[in-house]
N, C-alpha and C positions, 0 to 999 in steps of 0.2 A: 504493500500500500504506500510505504514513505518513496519508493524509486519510481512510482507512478506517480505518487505527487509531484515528486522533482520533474517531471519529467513533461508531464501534461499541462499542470497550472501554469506555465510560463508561456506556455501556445497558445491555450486555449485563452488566458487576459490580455495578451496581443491580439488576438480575433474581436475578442471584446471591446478593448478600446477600438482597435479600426472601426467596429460598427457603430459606435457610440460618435467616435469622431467624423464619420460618411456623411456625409450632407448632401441632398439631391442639387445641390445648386452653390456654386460659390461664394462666398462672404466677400462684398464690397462693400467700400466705406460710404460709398453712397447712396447704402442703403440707409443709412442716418441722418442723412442729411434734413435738416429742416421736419425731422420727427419731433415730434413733443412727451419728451420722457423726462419721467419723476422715480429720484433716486432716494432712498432712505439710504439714515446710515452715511451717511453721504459726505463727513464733517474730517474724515479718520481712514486711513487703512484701503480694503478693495472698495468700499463706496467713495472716496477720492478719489484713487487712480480710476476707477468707470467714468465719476466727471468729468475730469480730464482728456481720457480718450472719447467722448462723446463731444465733445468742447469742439477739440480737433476736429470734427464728423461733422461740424457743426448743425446738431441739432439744438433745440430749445430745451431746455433745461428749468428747472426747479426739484430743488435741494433741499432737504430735512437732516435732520438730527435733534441732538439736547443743546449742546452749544453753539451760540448764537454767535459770536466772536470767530471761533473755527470754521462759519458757515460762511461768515462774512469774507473769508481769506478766499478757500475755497473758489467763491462764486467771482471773485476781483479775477483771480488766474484762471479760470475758466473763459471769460470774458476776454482778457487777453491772448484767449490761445484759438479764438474764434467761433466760441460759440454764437449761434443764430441770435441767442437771449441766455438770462441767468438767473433768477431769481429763488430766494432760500424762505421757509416757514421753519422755524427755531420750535423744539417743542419736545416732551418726554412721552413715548410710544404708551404711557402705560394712563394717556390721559383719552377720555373715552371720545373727549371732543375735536383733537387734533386729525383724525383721517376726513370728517366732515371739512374741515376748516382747510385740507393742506386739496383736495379734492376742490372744494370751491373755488380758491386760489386758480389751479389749473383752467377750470372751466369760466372764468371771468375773464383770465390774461389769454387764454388759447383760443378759447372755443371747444375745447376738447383734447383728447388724450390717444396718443400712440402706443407709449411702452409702458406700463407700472416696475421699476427694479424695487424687491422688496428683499433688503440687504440689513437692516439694524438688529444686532442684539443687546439684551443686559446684559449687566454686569453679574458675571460668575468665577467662584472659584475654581480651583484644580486639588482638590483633598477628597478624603473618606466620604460618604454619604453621614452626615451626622442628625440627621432627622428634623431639618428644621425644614417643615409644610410652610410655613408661611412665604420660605423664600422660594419655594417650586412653584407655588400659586402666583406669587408676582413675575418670576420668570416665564412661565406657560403663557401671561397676559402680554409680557411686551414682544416675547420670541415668535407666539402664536396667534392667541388671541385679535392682537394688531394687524397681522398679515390679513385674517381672514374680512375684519372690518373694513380694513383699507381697499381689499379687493370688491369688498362688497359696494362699499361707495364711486370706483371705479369703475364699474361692471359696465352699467349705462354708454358711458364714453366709451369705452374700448368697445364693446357691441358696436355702435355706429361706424367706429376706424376699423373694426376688423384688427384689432392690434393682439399685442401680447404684454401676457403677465411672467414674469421673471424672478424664480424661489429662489435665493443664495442660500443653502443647507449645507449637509456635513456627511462625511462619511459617519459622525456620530446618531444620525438620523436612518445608518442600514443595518448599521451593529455596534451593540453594545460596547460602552468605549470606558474602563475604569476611569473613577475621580471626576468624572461630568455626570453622575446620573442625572439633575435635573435639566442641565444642558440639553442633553440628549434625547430626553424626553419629550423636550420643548420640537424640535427636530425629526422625530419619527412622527409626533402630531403635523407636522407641518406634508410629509410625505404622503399619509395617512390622507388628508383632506383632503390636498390639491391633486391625487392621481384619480381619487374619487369625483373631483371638481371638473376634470378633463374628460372624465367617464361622462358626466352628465352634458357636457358643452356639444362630443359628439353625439348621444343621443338628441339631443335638441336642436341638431346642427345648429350650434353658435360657433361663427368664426374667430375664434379669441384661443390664441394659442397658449399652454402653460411647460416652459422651460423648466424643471429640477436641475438645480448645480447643485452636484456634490462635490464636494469641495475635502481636503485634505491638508495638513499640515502646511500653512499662509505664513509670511514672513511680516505681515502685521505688526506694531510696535506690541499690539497690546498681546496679541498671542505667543509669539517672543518672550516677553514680559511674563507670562504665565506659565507657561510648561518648558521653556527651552531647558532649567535643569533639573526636568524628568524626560523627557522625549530625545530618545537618539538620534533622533530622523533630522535630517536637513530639510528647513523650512523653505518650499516653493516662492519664485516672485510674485510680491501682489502685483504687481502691473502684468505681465504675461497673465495673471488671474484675472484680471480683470478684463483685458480685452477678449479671453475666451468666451466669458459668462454675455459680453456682449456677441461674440459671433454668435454664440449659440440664440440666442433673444432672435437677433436677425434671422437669422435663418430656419429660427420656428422648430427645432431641435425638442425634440421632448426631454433630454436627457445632455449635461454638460459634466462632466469626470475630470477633474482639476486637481492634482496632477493626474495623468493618464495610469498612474499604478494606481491611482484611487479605485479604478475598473474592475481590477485583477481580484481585489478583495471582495468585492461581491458575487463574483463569481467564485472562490473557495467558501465563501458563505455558505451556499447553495448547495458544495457536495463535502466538505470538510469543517461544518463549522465548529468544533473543537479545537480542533488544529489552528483556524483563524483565532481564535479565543486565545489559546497559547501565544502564537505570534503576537499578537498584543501584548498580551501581557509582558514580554520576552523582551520587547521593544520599549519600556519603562525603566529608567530609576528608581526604584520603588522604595528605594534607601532616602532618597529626598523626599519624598512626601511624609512618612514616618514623623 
């Protein structure tokens, strides 16, 4: 069984990514051009560098996050890098009235809406699961909760563009990942809704397409900052992250794997997931966390 693993997983997650990566149609930047997309998250990290390369694209832009200072930077270099427009709504995901309000924004300055990027999370640790509910319930509301609100106030506008919704998730969201349980959970809700969200859009033919990026160890200040000394792994560039998560948007991709060994593991899921479980595990400091 181990010289069949060796043997097989490493063909069979290259098949994997090739198909996840095939696109019936090329990615052009001009396919952005003068689209109207709303980035969350957008202040920090891969929801920066996505501003940025859409700047470039020059589409129209408006920007969220919590910090208002950091949006305002953001949206100056955006502007200089030629976006069509740039405009930012300052605000914390976990407030009930900010998707009505960052949606209105859109539909007053636009007319409407092309892409929704739906990129912000809380704020979480990297330790033991130590049973405090209170912070899974606020994490579930800003990681999930938000996504689906936001989507739902969007909905209207992208139906009329025929556009697309765009999930920045986690490999944490296809298998169990120690030290994030509520992270994760947050994430598997997210995968959970919107594959079921996509089910229903074809049966109803609505033409509003929904991208999953899963996503894998990001070079992010803040994920950096969190796990660099437990994780062996060499963290991925968020800028190459980020311009994937938009090829894949563009190109109406049901499915975005970032790094491309993100692939390989869910496919050992499927026929070894103890083995994948060890591997993880195997791949920790677990002397730092202690």
């Amino acid at each position: 069984m181990g010289l069949l693993l060796k043997i097989f997983i490493p063909l069979l997650g290259a098949a994997l990514a090739f198909y996840f990566y095939s696109a019936p149609e090329k990615f052009n930047e001009e396919m952005l051009r003068g689209k109207r997309v709303i980035v969350t998250g957008a202040s920090s990290g891969i929801g920066e560098q996505m501003a940025y390369h859409l700047a470039r694209m020059e589409a129209h832009l408006l920007l969220t996050a919590r910090t208002e200072a950091k949006l305002q930077k953001v949206v100056e270099r955006c502007l200089k890098l030629g976006a069509a427009s740039a405009r930012y709504v300052s605000g914390s995901m976990d407030s009930p009235t900010l998707p009505e309000e960052l949606l209105k924004e859109a539909e007053n300055t636009w007319g409407g809406l092309d892409m929704l990027i739906l990129n912000h999370i809380g704020r979480s640790g990297f330790n033991f699961f130590n049973g405090n509910v209170a912070q899974v319930r606020k994490l579930m509301e800003i990681n999930f909760v938000s996504y689906v609100a936001l989507t739902t106030a969007a909905l209207p506008m992208l139906k009329e563009s025929e556009g697309s919704i765009v999930v920045v998730s986690s490999v944490a969201g296809r298998t169990g990942i120690p030290f994030i349980a509520s992270y994760s959970a947050t994430k598997f809700a997210l995968d959970g809704f919107f594959s079921s969200l996509r089910q229903e859009f074809i049966i109803d033919k609505v033409n509003v397409s929904i991208t999953l990026c899963i996503l894998g160890y990001i070079n992010t200040e803040n994920a950096v900052r969190t796990v660099s000394h437990v994780i062996r792994d060499t963290p991925a560039p968020k800028e190459e992250c980020a311009l994937e998560i938009i090829r894949g948007g563009a190109l109406r991709q049901r499915e975005v794997h970032y790094p491309r060994r993100a692939a390989s593991g869910q496919l050992i899921r499927s026929i070894a997931p103890e083995f994948l479980d060890s591997l993880i595990r195997n791949s920790y400091r677990v002397e730092n966390i202690r």
